[in-house]
Residue frames as qw, qx, qy, qz and C-alpha x, y, z in Angstrom:
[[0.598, -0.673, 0.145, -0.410, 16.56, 3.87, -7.99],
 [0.447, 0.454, -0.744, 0.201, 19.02, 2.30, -5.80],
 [0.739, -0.364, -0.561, -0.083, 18.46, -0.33, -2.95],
 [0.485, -0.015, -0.549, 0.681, 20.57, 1.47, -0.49],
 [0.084, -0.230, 0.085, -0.966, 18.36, 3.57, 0.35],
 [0.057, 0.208, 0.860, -0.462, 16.13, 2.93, 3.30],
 [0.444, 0.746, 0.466, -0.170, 12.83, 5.48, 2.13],
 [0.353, 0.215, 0.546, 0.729, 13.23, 6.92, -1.38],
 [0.118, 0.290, 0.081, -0.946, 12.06, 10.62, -1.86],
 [0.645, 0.479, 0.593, -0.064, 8.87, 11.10, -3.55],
 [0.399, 0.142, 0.449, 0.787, 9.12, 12.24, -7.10],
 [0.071, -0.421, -0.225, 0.876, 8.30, 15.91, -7.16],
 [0.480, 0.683, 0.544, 0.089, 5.89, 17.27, -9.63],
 [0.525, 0.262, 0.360, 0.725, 7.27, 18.98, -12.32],
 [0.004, -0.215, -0.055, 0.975, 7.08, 23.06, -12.40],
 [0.233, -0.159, -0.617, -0.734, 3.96, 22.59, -15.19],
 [0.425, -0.474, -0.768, -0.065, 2.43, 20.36, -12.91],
 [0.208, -0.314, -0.521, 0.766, 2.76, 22.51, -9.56],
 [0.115, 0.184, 0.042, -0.975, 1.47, 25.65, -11.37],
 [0.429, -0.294, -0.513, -0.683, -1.47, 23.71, -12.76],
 [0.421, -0.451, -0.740, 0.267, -2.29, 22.50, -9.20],
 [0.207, -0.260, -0.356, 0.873, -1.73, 26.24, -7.86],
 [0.446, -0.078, -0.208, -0.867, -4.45, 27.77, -10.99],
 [0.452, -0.395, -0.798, 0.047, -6.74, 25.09, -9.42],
 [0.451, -0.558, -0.614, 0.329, -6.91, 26.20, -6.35],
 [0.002, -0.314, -0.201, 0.928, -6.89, 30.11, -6.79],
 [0.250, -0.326, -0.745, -0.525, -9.93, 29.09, -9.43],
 [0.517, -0.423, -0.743, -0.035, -11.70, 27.57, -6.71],
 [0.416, -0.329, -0.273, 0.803, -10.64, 30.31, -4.37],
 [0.045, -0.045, 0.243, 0.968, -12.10, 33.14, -6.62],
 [0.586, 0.382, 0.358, -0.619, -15.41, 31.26, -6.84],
 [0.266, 0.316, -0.632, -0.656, -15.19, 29.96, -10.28],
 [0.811, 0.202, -0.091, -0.541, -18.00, 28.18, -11.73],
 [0.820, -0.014, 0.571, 0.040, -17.43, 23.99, -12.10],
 [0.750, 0.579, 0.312, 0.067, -17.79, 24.60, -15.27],
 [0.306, 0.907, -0.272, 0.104, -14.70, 27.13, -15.60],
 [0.773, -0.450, 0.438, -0.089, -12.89, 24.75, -13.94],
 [0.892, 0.307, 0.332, 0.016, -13.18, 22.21, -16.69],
 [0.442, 0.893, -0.035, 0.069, -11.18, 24.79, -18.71],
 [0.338, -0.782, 0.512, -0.108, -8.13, 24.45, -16.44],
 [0.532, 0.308, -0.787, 0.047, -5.43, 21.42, -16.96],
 [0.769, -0.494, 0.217, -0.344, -6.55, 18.91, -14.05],
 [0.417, 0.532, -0.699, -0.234, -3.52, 16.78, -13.87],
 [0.492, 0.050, 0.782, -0.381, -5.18, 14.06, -11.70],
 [0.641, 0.551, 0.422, -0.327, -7.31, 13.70, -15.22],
 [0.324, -0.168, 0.620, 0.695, -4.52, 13.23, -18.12],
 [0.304, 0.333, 0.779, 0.436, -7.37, 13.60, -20.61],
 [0.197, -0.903, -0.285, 0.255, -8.02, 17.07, -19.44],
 [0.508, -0.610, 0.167, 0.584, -4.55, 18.18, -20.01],
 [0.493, 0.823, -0.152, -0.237, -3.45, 20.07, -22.69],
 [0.918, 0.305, -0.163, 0.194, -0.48, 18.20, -25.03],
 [0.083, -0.825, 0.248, -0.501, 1.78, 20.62, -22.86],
 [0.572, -0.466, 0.416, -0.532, 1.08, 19.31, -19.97],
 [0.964, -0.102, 0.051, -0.240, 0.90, 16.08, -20.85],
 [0.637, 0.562, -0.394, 0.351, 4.72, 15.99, -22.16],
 [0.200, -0.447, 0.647, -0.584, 5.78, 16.89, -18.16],
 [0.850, -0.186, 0.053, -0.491, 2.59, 14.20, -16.89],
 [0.985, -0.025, -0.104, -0.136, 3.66, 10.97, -18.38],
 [0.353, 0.586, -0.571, 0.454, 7.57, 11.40, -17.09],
 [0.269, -0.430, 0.594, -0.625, 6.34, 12.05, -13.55],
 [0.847, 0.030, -0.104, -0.520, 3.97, 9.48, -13.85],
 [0.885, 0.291, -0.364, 0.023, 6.14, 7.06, -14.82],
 [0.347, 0.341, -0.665, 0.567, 8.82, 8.02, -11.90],
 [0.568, -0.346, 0.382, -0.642, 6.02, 7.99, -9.56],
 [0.937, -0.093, -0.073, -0.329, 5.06, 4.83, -10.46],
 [0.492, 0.440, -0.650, 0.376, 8.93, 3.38, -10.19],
 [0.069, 0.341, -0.627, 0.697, 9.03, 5.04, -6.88],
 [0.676, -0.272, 0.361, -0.582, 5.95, 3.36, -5.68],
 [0.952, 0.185, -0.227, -0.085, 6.71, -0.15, -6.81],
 [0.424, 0.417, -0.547, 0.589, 10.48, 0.54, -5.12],
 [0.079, -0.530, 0.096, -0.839, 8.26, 1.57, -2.38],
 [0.577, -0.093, 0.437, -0.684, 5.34, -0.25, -1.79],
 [0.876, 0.217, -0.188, -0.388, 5.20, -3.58, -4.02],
 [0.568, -0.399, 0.679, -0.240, 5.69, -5.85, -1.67],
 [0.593, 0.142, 0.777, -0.156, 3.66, -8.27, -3.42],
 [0.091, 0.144, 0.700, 0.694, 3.72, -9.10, -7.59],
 [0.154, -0.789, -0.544, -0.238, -0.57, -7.95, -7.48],
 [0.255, -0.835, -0.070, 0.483, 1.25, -4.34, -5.79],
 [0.406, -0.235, 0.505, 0.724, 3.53, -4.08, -8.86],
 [0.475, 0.719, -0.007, -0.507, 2.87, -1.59, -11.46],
 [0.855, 0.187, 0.453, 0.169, 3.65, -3.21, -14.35],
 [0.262, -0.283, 0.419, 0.822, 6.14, -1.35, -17.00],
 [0.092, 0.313, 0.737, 0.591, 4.03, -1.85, -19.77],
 [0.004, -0.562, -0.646, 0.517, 1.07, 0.85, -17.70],
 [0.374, 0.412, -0.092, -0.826, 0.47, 3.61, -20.08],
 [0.292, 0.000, -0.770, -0.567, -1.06, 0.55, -22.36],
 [0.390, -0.519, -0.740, -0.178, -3.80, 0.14, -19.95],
 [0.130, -0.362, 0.099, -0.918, -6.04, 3.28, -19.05],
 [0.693, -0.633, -0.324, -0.117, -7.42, 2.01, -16.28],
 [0.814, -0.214, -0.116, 0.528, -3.83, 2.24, -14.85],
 [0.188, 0.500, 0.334, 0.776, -3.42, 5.56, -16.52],
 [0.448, -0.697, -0.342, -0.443, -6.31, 7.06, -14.51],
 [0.747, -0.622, -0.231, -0.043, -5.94, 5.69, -11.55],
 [0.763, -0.261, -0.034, 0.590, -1.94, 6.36, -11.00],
 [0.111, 0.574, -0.027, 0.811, -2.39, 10.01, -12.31],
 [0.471, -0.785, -0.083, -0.393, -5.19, 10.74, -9.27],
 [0.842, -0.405, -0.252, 0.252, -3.03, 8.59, -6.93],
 [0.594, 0.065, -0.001, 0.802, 0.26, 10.34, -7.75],
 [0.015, 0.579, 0.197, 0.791, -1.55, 13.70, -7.74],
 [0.668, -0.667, -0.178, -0.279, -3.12, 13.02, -4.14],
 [0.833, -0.067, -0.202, 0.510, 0.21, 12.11, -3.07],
 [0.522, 0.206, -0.015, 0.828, 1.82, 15.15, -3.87],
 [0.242, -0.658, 0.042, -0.712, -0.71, 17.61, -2.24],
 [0.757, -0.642, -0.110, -0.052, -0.64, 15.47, 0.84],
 [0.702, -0.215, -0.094, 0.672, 3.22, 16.14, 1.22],
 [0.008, 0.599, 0.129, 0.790, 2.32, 19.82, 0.64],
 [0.557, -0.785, -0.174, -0.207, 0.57, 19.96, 4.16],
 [0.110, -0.727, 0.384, -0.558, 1.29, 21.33, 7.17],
 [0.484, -0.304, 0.777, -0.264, 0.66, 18.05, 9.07],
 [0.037, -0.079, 0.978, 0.192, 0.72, 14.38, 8.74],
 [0.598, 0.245, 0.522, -0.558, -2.90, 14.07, 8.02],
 [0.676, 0.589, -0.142, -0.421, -3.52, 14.05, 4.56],
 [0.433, 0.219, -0.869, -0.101, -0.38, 11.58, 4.11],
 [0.156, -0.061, 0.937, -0.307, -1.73, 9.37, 6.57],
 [0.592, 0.459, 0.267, -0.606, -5.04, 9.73, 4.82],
 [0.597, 0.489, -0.552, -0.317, -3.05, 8.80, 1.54],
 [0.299, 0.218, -0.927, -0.065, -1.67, 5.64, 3.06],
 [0.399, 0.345, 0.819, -0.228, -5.22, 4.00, 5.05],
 [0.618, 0.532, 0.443, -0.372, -7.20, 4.97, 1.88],
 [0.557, 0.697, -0.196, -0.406, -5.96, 5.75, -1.33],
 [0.242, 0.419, -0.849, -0.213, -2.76, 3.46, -1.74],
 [0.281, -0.014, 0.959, -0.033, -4.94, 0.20, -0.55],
 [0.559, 0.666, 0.180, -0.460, -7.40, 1.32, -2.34],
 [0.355, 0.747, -0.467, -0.314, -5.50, 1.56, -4.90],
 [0.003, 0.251, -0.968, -0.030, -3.62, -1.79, -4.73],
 [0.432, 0.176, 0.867, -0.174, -6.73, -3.73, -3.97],
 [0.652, 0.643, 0.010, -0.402, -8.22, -2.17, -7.68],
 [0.290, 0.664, -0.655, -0.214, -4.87, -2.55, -9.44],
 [0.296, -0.129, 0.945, -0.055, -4.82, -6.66, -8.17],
 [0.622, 0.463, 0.553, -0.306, -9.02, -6.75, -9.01],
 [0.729, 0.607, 0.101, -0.300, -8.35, -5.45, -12.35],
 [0.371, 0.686, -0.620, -0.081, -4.47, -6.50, -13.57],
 [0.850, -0.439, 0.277, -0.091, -3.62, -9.36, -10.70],
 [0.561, -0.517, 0.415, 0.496, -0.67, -10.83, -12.55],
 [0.703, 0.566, 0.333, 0.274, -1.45, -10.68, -16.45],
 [0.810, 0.552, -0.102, 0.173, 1.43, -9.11, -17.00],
 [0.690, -0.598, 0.111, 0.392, 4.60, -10.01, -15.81],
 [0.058, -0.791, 0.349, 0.500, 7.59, -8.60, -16.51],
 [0.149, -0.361, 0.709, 0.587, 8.39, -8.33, -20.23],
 [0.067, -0.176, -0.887, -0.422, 5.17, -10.05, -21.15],
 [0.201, 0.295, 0.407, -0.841, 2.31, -8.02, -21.45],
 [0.241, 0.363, 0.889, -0.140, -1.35, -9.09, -21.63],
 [0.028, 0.143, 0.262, 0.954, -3.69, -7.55, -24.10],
 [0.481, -0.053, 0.309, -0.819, -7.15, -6.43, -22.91],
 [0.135, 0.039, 0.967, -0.213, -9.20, -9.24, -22.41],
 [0.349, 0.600, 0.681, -0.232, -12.23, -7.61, -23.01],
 [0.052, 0.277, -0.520, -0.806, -11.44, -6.08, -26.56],
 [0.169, -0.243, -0.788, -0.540, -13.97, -8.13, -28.24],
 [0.146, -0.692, -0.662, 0.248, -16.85, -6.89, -25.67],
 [0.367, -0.439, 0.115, 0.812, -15.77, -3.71, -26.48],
 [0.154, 0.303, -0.489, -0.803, -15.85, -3.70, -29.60],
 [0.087, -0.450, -0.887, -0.052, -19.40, -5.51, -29.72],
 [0.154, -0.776, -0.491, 0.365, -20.72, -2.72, -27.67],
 [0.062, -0.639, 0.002, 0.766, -19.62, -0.31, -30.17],
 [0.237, 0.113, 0.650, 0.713, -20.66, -1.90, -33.34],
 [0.238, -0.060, -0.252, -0.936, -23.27, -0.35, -35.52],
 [0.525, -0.194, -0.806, -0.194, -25.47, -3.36, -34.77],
 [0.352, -0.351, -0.781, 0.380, -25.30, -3.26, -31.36],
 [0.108, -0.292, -0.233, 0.921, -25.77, 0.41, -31.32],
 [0.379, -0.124, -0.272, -0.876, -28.88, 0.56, -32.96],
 [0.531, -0.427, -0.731, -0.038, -30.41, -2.04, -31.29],
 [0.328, -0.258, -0.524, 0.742, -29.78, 0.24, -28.18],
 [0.084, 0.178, -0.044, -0.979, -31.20, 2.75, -29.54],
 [0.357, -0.094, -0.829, -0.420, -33.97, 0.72, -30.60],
 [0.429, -0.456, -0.760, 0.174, -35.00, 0.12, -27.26],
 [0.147, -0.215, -0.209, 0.943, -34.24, 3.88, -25.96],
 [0.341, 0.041, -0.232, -0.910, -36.83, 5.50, -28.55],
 [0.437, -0.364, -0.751, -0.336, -39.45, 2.63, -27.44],
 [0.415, -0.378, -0.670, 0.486, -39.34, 3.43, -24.20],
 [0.044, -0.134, 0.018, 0.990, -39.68, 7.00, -24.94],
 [0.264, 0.008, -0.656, -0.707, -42.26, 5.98, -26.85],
 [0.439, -0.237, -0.865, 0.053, -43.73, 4.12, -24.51],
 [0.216, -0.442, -0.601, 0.630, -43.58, 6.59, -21.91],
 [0.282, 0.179, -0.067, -0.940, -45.28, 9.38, -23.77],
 [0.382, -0.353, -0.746, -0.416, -48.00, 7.22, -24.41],
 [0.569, -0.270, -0.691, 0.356, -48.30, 6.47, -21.09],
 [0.128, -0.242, -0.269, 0.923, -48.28, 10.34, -19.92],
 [0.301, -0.075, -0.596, -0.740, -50.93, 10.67, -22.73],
 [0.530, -0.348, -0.762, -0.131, -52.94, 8.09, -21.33],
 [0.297, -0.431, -0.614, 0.591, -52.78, 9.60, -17.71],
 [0.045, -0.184, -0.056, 0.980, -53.42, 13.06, -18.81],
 [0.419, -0.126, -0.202, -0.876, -56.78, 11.99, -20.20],
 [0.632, -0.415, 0.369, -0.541, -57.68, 10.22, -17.15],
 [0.439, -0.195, 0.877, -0.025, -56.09, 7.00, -17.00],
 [0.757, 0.433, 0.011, -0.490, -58.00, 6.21, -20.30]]
């Protein structure tokens, strides 16, 4: 991207992407079930997409995210950080953004962008500061902080204790239903 340029186009979604935005919305048009939905690439939801889809995604992604840091990152806590596909919170949250973008320059009027910029991009910035603020500047990127909680809350230990408490309570509460059903005995 080049500084001479006063506003920078957005970056278009890719043919793959358009046509999964277009079976979307004759889905939903036809009536389809939620659930047939699910079945459909959502590309607001990378982890939805088929590997297809995802090969077009993390380009556009990545030029969206250029073109909003060229755009709109005024301030180092507005800056996407190169190093984003290594933290899926970022991942997430700059597919839906970049995906809301691109159907609000589809309308017929300025609503929907002006809807994208008072809610979704500060939104958006004021997550992307709460959860990244500067940990990682350029070139030096920050690994997840909460790795060891993480990975606490997924040992075997912790998970059976969880479960530990899940099947008392059950336990607890079918007594309890027991007890009411033969009269508060």
């Amino acid at each position: 991207m080049t500084a001479s340029h006063v506003a920078l186009p957005f970056p278009p979604p890719p043919r793959e992407i358009r046509r999964a935005f277009e079976q979307l919305r004759q889905a939903e048009d036809a009536g389809l079930e939620p659930a047939g939905l699910r079945l459909l690439d959502r590309p607001w939801d990378p982890a939805t997409c088929s590997a297809h889809l995802r090969t077009r995604l993390w380009p556009w992604l990545d030029d969206v995210a250029a073109w909003l840091n060229h755009s709109y990152g005024w301030q180092t806590t507005q800056a996407i950080p190169s190093c984003w596909p290594a933290h899926p919170h970022l991942v997430h949250e700059l597919a839906v953004l970049a995906c809301l973008r691109a159907t609000a320059a589809d309308a017929a009027a300025p609503h929907a962008l002006e809807e994208w910029h008072r809610y979704a991009l500060p939104a958006f910035h004021a997550r992307l500061a709460e959860r990244l603020g500067i940990g990682c500047p350029p070139g030096r990127h920050t690994d997840w902080p909460a790795r060891s909680w993480a990975a606490e809350y997924t040992s075997p230990q912790a998970t059976a204790a969880r479960r530990a408490l899940f099947d008392g309570d059950l336990g607890a509460t079918s007594t309890g239903h027991a007890r009411e059903a033969a009269g508060g005995q």
